[in-house]
Biotite code that builds the C-alpha atoms (Angstrom):
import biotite.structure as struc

atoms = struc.array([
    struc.Atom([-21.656, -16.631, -44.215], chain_id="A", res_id=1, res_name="UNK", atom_name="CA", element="C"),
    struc.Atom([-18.776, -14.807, -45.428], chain_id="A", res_id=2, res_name="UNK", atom_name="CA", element="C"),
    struc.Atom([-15.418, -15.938, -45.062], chain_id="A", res_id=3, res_name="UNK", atom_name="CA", element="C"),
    struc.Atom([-12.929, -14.932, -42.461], chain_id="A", res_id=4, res_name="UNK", atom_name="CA", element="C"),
    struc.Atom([-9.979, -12.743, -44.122], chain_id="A", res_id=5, res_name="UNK", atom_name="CA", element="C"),
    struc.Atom([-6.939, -14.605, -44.147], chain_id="A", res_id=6, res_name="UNK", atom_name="CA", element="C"),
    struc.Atom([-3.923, -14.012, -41.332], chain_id="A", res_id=7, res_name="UNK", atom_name="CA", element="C"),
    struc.Atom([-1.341, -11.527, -42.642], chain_id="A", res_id=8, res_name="UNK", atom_name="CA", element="C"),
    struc.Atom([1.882, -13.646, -43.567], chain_id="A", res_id=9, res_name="UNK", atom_name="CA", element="C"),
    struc.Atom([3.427, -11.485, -41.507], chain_id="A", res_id=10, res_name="UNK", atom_name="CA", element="C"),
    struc.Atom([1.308, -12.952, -38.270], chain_id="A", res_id=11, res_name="UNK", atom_name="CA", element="C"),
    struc.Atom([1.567, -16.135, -39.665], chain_id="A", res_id=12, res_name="UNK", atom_name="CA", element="C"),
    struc.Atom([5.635, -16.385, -39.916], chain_id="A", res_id=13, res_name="UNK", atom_name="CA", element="C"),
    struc.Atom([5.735, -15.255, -36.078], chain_id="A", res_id=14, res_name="UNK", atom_name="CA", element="C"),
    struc.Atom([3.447, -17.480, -34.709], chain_id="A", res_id=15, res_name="UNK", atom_name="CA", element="C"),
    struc.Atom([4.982, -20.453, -36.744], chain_id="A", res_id=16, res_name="UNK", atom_name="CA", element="C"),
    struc.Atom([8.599, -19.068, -35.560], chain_id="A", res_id=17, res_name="UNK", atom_name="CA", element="C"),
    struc.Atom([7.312, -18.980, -31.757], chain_id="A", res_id=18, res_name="UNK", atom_name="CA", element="C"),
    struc.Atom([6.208, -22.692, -32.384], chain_id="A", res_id=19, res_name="UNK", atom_name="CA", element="C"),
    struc.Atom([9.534, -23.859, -34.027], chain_id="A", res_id=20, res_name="UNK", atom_name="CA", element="C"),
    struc.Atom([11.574, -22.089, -31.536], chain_id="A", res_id=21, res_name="UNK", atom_name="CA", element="C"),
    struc.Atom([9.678, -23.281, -28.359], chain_id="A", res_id=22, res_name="UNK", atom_name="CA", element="C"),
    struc.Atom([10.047, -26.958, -29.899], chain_id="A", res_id=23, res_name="UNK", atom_name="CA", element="C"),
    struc.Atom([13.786, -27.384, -31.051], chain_id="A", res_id=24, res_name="UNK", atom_name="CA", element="C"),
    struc.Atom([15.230, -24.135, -29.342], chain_id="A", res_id=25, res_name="UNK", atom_name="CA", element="C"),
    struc.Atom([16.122, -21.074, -31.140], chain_id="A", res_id=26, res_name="UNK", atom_name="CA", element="C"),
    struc.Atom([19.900, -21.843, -32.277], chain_id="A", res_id=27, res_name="UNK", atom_name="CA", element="C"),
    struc.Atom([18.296, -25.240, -33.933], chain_id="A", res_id=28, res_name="UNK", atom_name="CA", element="C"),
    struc.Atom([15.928, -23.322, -36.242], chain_id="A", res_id=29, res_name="UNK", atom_name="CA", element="C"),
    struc.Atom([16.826, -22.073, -39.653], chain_id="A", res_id=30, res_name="UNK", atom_name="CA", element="C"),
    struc.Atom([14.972, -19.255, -41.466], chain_id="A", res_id=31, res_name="UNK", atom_name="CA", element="C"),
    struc.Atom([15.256, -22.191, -44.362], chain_id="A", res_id=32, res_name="UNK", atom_name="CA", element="C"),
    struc.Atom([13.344, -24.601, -41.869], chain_id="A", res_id=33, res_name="UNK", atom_name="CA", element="C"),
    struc.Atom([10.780, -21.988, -41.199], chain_id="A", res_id=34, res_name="UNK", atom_name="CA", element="C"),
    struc.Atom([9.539, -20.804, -44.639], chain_id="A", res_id=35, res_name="UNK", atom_name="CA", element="C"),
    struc.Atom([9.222, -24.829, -45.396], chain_id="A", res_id=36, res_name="UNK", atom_name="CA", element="C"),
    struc.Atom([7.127, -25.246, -42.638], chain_id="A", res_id=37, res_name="UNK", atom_name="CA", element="C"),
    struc.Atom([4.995, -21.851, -43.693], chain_id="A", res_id=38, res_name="UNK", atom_name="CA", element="C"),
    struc.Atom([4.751, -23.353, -46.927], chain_id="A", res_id=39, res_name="UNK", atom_name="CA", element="C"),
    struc.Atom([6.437, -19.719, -48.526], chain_id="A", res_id=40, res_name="UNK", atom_name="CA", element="C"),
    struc.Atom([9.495, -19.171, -50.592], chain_id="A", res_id=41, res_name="UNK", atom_name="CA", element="C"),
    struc.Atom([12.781, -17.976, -48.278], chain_id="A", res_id=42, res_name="UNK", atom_name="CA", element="C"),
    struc.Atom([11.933, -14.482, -50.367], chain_id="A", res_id=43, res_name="UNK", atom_name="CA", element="C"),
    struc.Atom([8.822, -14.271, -48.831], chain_id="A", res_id=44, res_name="UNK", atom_name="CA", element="C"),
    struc.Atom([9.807, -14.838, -45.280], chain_id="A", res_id=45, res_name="UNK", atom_name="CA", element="C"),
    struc.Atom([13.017, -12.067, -46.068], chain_id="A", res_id=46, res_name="UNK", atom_name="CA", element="C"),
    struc.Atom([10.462, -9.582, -47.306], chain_id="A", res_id=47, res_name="UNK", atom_name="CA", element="C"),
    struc.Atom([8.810, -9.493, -43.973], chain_id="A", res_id=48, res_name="UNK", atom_name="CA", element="C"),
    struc.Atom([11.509, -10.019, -41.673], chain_id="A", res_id=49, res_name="UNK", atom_name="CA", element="C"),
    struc.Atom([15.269, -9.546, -43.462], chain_id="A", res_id=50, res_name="UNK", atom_name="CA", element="C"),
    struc.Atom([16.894, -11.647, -40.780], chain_id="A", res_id=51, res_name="UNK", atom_name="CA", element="C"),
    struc.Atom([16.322, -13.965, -38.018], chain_id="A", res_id=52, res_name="UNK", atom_name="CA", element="C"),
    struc.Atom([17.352, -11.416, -35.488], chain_id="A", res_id=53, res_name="UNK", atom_name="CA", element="C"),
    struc.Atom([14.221, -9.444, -36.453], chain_id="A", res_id=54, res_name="UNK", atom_name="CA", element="C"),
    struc.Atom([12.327, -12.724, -35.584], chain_id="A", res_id=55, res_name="UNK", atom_name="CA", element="C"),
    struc.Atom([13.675, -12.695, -32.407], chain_id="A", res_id=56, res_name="UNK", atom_name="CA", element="C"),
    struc.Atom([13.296, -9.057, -31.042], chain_id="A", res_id=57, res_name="UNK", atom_name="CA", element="C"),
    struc.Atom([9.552, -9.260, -32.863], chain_id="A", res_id=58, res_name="UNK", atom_name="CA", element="C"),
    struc.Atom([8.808, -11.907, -30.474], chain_id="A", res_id=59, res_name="UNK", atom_name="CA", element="C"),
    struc.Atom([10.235, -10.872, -27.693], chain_id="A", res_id=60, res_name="UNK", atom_name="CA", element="C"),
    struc.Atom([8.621, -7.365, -28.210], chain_id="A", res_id=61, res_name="UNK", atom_name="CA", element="C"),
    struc.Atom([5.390, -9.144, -27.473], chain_id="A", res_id=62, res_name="UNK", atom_name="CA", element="C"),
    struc.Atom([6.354, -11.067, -24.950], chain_id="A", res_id=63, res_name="UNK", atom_name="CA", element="C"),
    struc.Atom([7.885, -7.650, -23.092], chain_id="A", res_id=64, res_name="UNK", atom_name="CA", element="C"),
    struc.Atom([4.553, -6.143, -23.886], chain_id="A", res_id=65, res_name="UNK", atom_name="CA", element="C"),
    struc.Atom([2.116, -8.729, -22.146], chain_id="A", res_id=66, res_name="UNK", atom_name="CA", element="C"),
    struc.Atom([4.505, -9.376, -19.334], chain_id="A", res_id=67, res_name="UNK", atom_name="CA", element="C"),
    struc.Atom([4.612, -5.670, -18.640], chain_id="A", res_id=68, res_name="UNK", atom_name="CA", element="C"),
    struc.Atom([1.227, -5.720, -18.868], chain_id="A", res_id=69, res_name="UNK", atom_name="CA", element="C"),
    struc.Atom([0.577, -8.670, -16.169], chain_id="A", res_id=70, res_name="UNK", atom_name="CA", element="C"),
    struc.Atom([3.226, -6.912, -13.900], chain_id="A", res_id=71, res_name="UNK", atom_name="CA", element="C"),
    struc.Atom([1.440, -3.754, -13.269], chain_id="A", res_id=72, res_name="UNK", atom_name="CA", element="C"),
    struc.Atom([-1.256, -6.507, -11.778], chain_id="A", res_id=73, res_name="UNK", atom_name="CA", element="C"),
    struc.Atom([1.192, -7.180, -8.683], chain_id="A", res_id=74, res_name="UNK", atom_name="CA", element="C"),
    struc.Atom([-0.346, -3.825, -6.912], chain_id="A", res_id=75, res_name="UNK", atom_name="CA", element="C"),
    struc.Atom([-3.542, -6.003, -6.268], chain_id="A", res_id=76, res_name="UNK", atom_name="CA", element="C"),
    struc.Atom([-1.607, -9.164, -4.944], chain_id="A", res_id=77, res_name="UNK", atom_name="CA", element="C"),
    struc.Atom([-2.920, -9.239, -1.075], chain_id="A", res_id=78, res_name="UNK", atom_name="CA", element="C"),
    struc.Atom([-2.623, -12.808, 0.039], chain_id="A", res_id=79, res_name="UNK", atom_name="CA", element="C"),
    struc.Atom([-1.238, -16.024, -0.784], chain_id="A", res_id=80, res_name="UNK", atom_name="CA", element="C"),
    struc.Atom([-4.100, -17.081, -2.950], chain_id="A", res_id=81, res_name="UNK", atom_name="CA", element="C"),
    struc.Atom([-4.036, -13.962, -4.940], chain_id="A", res_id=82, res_name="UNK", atom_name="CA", element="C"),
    struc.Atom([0.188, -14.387, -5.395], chain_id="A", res_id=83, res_name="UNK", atom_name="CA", element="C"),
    struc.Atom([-0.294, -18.216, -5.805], chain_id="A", res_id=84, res_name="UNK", atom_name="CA", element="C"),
    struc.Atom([-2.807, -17.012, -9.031], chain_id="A", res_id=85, res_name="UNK", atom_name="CA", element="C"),
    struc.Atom([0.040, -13.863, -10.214], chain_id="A", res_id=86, res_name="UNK", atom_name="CA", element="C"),
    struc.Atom([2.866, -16.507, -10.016], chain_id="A", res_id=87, res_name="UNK", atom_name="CA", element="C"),
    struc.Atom([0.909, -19.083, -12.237], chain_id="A", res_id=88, res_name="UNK", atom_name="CA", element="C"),
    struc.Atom([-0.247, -16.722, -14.923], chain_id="A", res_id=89, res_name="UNK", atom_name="CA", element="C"),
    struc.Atom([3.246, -15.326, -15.060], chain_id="A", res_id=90, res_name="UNK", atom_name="CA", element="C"),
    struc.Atom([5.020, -18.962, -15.004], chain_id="A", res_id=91, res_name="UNK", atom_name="CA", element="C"),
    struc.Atom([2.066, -19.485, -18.323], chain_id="A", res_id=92, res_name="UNK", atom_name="CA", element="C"),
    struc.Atom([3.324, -16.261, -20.361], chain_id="A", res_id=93, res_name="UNK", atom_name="CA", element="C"),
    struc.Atom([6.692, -17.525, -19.966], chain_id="A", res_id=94, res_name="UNK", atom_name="CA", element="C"),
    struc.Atom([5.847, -20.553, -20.447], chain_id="A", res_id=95, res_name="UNK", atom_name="CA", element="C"),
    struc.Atom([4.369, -19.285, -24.123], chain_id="A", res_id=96, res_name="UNK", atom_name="CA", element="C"),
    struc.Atom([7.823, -17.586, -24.657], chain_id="A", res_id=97, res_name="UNK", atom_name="CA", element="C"),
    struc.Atom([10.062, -20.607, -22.784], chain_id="A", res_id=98, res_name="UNK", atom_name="CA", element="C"),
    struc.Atom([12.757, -20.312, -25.825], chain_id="A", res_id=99, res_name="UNK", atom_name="CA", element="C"),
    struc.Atom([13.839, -16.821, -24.879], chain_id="A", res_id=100, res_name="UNK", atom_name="CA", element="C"),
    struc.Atom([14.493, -18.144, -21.136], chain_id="A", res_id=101, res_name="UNK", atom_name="CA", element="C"),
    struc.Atom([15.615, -21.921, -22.781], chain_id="A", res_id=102, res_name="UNK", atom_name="CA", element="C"),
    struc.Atom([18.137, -20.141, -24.457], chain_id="A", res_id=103, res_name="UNK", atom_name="CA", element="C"),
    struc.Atom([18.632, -17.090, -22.795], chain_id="A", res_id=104, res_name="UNK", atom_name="CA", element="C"),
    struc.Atom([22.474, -17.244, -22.084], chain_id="A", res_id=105, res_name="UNK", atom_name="CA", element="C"),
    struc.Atom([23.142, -17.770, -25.947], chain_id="A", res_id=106, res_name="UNK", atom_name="CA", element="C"),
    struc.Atom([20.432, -14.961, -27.203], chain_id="A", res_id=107, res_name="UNK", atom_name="CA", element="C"),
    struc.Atom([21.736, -12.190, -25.096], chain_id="A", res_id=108, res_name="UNK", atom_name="CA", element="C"),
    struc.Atom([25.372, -13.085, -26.100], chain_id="A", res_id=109, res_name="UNK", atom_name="CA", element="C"),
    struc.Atom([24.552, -12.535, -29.981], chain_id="A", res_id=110, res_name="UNK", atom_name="CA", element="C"),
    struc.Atom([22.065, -10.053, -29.570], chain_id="A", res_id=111, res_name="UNK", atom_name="CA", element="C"),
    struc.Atom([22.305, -6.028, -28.063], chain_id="A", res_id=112, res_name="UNK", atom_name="CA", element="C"),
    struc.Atom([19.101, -4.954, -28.513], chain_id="A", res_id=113, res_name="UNK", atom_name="CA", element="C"),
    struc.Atom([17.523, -8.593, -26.249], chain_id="A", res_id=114, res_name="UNK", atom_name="CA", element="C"),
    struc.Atom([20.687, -8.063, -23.965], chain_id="A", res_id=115, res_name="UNK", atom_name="CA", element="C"),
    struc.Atom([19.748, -3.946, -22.650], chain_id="A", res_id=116, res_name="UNK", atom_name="CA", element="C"),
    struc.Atom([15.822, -5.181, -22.563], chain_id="A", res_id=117, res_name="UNK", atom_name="CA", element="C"),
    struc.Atom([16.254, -8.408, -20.620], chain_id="A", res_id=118, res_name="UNK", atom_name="CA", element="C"),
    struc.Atom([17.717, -6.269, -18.332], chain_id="A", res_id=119, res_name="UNK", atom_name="CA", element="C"),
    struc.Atom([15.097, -3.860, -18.399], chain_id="A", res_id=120, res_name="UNK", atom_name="CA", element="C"),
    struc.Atom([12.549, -7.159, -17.675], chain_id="A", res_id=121, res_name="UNK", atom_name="CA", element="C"),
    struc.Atom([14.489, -8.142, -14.667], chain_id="A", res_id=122, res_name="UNK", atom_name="CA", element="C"),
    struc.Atom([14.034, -4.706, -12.957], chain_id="A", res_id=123, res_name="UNK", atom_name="CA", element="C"),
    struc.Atom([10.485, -4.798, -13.590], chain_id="A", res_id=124, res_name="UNK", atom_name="CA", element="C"),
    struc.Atom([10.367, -8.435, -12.376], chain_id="A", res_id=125, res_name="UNK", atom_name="CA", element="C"),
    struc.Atom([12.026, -6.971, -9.173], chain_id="A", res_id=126, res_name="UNK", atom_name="CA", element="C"),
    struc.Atom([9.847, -4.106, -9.185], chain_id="A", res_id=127, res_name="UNK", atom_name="CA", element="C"),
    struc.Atom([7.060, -6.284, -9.079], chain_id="A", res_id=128, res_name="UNK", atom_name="CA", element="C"),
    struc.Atom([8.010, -8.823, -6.984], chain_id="A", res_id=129, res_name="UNK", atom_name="CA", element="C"),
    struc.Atom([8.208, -6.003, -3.784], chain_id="A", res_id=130, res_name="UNK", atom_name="CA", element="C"),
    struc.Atom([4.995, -4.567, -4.790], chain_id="A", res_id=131, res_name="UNK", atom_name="CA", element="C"),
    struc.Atom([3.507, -7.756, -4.293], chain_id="A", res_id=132, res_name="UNK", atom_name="CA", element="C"),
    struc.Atom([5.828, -8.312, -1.038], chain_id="A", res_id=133, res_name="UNK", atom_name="CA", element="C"),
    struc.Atom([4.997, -5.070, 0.157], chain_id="A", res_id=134, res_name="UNK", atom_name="CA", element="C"),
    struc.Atom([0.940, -5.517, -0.456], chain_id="A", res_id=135, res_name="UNK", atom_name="CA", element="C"),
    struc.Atom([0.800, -8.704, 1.181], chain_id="A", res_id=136, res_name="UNK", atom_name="CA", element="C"),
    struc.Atom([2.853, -7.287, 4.140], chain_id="A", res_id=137, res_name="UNK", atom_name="CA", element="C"),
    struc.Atom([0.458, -4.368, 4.490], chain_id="A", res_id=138, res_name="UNK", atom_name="CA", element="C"),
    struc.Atom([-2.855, -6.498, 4.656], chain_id="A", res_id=139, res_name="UNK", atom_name="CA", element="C"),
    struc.Atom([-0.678, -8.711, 7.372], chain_id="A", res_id=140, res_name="UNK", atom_name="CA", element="C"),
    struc.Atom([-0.582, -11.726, 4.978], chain_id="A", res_id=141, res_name="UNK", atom_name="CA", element="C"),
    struc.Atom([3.180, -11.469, 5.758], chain_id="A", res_id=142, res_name="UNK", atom_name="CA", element="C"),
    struc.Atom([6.081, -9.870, 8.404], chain_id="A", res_id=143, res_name="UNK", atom_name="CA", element="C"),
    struc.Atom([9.299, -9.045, 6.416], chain_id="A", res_id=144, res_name="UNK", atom_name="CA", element="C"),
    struc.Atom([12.155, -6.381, 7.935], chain_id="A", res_id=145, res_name="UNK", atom_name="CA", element="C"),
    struc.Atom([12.623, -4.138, 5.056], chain_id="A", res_id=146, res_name="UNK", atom_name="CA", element="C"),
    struc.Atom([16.003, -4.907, 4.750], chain_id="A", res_id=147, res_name="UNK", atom_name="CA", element="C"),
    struc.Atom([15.282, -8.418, 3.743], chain_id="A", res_id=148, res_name="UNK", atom_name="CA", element="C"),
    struc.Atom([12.630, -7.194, 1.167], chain_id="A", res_id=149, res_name="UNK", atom_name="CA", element="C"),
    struc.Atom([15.282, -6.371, -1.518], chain_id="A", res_id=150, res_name="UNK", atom_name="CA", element="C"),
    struc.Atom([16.826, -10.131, -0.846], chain_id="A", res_id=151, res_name="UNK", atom_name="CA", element="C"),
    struc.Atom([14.017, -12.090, -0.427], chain_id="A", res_id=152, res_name="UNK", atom_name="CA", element="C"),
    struc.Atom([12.808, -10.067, -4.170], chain_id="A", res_id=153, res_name="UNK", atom_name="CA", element="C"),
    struc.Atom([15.608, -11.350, -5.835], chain_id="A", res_id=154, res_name="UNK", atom_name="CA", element="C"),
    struc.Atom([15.702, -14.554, -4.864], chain_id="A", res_id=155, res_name="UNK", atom_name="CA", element="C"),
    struc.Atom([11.996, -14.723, -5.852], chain_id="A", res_id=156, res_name="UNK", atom_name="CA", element="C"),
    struc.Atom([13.157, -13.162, -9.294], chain_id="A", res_id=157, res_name="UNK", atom_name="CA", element="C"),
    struc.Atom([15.985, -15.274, -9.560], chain_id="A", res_id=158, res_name="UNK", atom_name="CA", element="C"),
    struc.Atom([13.974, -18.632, -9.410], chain_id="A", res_id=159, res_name="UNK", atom_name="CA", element="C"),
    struc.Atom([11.083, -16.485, -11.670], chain_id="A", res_id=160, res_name="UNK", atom_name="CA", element="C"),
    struc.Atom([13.781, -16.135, -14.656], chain_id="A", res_id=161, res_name="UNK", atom_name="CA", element="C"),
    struc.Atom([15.788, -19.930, -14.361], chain_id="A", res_id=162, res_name="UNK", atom_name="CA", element="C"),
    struc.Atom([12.769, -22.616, -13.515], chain_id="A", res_id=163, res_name="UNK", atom_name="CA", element="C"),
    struc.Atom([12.123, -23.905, -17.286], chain_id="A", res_id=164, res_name="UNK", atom_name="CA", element="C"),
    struc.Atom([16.061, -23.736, -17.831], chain_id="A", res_id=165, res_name="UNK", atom_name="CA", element="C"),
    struc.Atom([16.234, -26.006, -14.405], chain_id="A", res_id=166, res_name="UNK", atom_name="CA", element="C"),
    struc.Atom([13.380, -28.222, -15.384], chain_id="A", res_id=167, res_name="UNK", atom_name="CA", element="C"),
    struc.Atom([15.095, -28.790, -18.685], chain_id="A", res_id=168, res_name="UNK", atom_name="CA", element="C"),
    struc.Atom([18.551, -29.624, -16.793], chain_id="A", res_id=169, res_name="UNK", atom_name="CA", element="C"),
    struc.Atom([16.570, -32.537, -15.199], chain_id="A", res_id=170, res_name="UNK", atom_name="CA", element="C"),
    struc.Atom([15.054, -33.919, -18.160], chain_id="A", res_id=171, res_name="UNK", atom_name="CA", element="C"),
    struc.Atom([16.482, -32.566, -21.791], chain_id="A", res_id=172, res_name="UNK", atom_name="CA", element="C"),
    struc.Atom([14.132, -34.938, -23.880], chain_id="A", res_id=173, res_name="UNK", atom_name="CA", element="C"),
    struc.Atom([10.299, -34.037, -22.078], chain_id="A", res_id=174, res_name="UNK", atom_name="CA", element="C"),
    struc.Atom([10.678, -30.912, -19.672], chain_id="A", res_id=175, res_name="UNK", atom_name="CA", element="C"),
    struc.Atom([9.943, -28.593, -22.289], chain_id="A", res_id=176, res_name="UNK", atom_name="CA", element="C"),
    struc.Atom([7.051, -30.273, -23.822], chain_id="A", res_id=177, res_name="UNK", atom_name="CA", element="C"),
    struc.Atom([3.245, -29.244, -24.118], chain_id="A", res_id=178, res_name="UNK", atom_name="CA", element="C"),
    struc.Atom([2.504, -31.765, -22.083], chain_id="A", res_id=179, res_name="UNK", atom_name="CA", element="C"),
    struc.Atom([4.349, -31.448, -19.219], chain_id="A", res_id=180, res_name="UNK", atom_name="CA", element="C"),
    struc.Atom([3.838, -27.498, -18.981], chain_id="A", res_id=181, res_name="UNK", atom_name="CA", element="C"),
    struc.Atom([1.427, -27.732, -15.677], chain_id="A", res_id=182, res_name="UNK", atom_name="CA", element="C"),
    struc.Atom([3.371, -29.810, -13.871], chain_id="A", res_id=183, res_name="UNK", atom_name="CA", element="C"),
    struc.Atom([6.457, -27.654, -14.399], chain_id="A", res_id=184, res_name="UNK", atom_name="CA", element="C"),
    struc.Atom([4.037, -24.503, -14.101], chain_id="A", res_id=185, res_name="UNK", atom_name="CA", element="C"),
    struc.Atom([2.906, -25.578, -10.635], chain_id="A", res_id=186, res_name="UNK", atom_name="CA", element="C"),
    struc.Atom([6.309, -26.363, -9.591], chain_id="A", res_id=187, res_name="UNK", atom_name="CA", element="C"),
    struc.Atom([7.626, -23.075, -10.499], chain_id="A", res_id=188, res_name="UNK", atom_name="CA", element="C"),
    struc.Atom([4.651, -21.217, -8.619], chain_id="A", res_id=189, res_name="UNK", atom_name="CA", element="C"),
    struc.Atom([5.238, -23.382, -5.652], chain_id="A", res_id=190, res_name="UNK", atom_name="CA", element="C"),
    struc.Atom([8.957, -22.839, -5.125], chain_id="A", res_id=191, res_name="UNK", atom_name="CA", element="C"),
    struc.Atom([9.126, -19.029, -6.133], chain_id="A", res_id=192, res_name="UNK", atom_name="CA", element="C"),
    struc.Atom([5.962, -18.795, -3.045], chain_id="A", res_id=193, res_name="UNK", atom_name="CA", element="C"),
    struc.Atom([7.883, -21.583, -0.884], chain_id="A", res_id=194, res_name="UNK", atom_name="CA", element="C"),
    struc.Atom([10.592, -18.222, -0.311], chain_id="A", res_id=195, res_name="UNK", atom_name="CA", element="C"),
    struc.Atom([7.820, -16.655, 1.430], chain_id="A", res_id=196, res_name="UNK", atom_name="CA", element="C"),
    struc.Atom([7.717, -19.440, 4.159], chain_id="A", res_id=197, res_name="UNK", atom_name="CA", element="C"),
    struc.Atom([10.046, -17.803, 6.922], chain_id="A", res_id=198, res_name="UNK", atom_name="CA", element="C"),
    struc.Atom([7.655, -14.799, 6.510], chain_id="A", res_id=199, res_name="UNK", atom_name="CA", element="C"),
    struc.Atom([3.931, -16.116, 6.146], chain_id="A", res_id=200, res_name="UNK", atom_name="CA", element="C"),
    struc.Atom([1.489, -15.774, 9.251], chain_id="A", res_id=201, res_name="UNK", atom_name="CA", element="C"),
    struc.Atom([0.421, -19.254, 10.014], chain_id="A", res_id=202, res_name="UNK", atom_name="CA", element="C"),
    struc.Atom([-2.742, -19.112, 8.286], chain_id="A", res_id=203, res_name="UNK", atom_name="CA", element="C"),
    struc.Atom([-1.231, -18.193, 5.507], chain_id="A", res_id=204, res_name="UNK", atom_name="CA", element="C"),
    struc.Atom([1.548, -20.751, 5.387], chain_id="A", res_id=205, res_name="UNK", atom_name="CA", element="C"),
    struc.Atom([-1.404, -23.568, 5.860], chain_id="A", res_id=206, res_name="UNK", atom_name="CA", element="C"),
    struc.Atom([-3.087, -21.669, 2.666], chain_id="A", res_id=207, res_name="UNK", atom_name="CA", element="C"),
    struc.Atom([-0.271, -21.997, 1.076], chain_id="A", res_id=208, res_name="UNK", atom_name="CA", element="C"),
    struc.Atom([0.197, -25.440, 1.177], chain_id="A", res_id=209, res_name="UNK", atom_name="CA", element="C"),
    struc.Atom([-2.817, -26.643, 0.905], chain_id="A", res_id=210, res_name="UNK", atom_name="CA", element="C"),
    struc.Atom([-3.005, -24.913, -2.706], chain_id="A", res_id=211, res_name="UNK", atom_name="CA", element="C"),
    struc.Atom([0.151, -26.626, -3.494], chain_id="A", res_id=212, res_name="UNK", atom_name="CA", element="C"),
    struc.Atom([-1.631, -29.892, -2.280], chain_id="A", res_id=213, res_name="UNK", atom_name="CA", element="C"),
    struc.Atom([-5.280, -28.826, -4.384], chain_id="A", res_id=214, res_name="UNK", atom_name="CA", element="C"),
    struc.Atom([-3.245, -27.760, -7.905], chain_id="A", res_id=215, res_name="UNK", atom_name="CA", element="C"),
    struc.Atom([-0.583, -30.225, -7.466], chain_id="A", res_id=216, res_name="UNK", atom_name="CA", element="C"),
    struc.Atom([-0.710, -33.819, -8.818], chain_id="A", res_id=217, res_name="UNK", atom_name="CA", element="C"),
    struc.Atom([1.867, -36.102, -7.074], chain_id="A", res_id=218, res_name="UNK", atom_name="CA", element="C"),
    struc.Atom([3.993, -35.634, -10.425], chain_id="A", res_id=219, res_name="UNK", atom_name="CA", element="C"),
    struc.Atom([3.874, -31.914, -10.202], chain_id="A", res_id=220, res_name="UNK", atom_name="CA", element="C"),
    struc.Atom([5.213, -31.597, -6.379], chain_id="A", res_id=221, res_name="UNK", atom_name="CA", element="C"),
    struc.Atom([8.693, -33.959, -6.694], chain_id="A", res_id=222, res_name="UNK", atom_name="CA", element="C"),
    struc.Atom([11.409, -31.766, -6.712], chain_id="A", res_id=223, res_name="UNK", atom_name="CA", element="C"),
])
């Protein structure tokens, strides 16, 4: 069997810079600290990518493209099972990125390009959010005034962009780890959907939390 060409180094630096940053948080993670861990010369890593702000916006380029992506899928969200499954998978992208929400305050002060396109991603977020308000409204899922769409959106959004920096508020040493992404996952799902209360028709509002009850371990629902 022939063998499997190796990764570019290019492909390798960024997923070993996505790893380092999720771990010890972007401001804690040298370029120096990165090409030991790659196993490369500093050169090497500054041939690819001249400085760690080109790190940074490579990343987040991907991250903008697959959450883009995954937005567009709000124009299918009909019920609360189908917005219970958008919230997770959204909650599990950002989850992949958490260090650009960890540290967002910090990123967006030192860099322009992050600060005009994280404001880009919040408009989409909202954008997204009343899709999937307005869908779930239209198959009766949901009764909303229109003029509490636009609130109830960016409260959604609001709680969306903030969860993993709350979660890590609570508990700096182990909120951020691997191993406690589902519980925090769940938690985030539950709490962005938990808005929709005031507006769910029963039925749905049962659905709703008996999918908190079924995903949920008794961990995952505190808070």
């Amino acid at each position: 069997m022939a063998k499997k060409a190796p990764r570019r180094t290019a492909e390798r630096i960024l997923e070993v810079t996505l790893a380092l940053f999720n771990r010890f948080g972007e401001p804690n993670v040298s370029t120096t600290l990165i090409s030991a861990e790659l196993g490369i010369s500093p050169g090497n890593l500054y041939y690819h990518y001249p400085a760690k702000d080109e790190l940074i916006n490579a990343l987040f380029d991907r991250y903008e493209k697959a959450l883009n992506e995954l937005l567009n899928a709000s124009d299918a969200v009909r019920n609360v099972e189908d917005a219970w499954f958008f919230m997770h998978t959204l909650f599990e992208l950002i989850w992949q990125y958490r260090f650009l929400y960890r540290d967002l305050n910090d990123l967006l002060s030192k860099n322009r390009r992050l600060e005009t396109h994280f404001q880009a991603v919040l408009k989409n977020k909202t954008r997204a959010v009343k899709t999937l308000l307005d869908g779930m409204s239209r198959a009766g899922a949901m009764t909303t005034a229109s003029r509490e769409l636009e609130a109830t959106a960016t409260s959604m959004v609001v709680v969306l962009t903030y969860w993993l920096s709350f979660e890590y508020v609570r508990d700096p040493r182990n909120a951020l780890e691997p191993a406690n992404a589902q519980a925090a996952l769940l938690r985030g799902a539950h709490h962005v959907l938990n808005l929709l209360i005031p507006y769910l028709e029963p039925g749905q509002r049962a659905h709703l939390q008996a999918l908190v009850g079924a995903y949920s371990s008794p961990a995952g629902t505190k808070g």
